[in-house]
N, C-alpha and C positions, 0 to 999 in steps of 0.2 A: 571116611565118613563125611559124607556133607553136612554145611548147615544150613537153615534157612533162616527169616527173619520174620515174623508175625504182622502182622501188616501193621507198622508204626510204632504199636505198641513196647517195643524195645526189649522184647523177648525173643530168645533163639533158643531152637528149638533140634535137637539132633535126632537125625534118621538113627533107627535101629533100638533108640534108646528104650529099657523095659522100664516097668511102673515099678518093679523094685528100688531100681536103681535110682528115677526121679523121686523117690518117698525116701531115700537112705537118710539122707542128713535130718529128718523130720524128727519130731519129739509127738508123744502122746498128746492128746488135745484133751483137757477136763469138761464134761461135758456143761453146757449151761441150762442152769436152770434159773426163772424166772416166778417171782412173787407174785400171789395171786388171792383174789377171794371172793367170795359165792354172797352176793345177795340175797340169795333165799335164806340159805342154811347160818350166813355168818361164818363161817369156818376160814382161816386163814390158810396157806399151805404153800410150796412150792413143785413148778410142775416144769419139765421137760420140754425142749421147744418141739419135740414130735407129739405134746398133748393138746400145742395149740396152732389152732390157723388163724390167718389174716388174710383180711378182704379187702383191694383198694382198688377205691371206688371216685370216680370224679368231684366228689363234695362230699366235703366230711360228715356227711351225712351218711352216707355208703363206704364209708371207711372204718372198720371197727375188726376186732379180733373176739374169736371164740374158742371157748374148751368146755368141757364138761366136769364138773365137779367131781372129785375123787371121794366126796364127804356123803352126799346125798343123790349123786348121779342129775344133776337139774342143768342140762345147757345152757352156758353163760354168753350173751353177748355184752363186748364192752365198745363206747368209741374207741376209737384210738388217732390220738394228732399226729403231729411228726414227729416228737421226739420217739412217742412210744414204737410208729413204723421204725422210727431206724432200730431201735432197740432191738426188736424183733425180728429184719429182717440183717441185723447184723447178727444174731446170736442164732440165727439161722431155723426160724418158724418158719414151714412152710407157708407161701402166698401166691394166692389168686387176685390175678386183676381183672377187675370187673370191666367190659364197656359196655357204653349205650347202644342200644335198640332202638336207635330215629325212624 
């Protein structure tokens, strides 16, 4: 079996190898879910990172995240800074990155 090396990144990598056998030593992942709540309705609740996207956008003006409320069905957009991006795209909400149209 050869091996190679990833470019730099200090990871090798073996021909042949199956996706069983790279996931063996893994554990179950609990899924994340994230605090949230509806300006209209008021309703507090927790939702799933597949109920929410994020948009980023070059000025935190075009940077915000959205879901739809599970209470009253009313599509919520919120800013969102940097903590809240890392939050997010570390607990794995899917994200779109916007660019500009000059």
């Amino acid at each position: 079996m050869s091996e190679s090396s990833a470019s730099g990144a200090g990871v090798t990598a073996h021909e042949g190898m199956t996706v069983a056998a790279a996931f063996a030593g893994m554990r179950s992942v609990t899924p994340v879910t994230f605090r949230a709540g509806c300006p209209d309705c008021r309703v507090s609740f927790e939702l799933a990172a597949s109920s929410l996207r994020l948009a980023i956008g070059a000025s935190s003006r075009t940077t915000f995240y959205s879901f739809t409320c599970p209470e009253c069905g009313e599509a919520v957009r919120k800013p969102a800074g940097e903590r809240i991006v890392e939050l997010l795209t570390g607990g794995g909400v899917r994200t779109l990155r916007l660019h500009s149209t000059l």
